[in-house]
N, C-alpha and C positions, 0 to 999 in steps of 0.2 A: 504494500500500500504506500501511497508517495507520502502520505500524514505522517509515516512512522518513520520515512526514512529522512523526513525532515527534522524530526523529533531528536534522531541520532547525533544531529547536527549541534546540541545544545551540549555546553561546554559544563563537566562536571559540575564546575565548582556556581554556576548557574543553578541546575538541577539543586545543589545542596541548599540554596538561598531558597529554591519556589520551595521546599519542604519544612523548612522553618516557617517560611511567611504562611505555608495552610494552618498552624497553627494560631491564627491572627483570624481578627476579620476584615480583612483588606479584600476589596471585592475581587472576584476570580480567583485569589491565592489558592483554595481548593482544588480547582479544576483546572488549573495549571499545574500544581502540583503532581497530580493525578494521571493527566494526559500525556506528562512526560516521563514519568517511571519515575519521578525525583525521590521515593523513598527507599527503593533501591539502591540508588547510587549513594541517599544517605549515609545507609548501613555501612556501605562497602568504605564509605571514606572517613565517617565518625568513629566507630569503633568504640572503644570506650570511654571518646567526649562525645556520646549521643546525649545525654541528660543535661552536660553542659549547654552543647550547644544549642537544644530545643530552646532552651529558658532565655538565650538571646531574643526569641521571636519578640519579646516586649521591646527590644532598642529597633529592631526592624521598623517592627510598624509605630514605634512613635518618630519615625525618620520621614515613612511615608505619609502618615496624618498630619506632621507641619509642614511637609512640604507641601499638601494638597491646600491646608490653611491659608499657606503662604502666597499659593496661587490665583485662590480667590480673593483675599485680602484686598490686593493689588492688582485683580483684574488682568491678568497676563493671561495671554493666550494661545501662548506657543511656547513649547518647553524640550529643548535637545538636553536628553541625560547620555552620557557617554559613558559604558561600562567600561571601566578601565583596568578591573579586577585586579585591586589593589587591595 
């Protein structure tokens, strides 16, 4: 299927981020999580900082709810985020 082989295309450490964030309610986070195997790759890369790192999901999505704040605040209407996987 061409969905799956595009899904291949997402880079680990991406994959580990949308699994953290399905623990949030940030809209989609679930079904992005989910559509790309991201708890899979989890596993395979947390190991035994999985408990750790879940419990980040709170700095996630309070990163993304003031950025979204921050958006509407000031009415901006266009926004380049540059993954830079730093």
């Amino acid at each position: 299927m061409v969905q799956e082989e595009a899904y291949k295309k997402i880079s680990t450490t991406a994959k580990l981020v949308a699994h953290i964030r399905a623990f949030t309610d940030i809209p989609f986070a679930k079904e992005i999580a989910a559509a790309s195997g991201a708890e899979t790759d989890f596993q395979t890369l947390a190991g035994k900082s999985a408990e750790f790192m879940t419990q980040s999901a709170f700095n996630l999505e309070a990163r993304c709810k003031t950025t979204d704040q921050i958006i509407a605040r000031y009415h901006i209407t266009q926004v380049l985020e540059i993954a830079a996987g730093l």
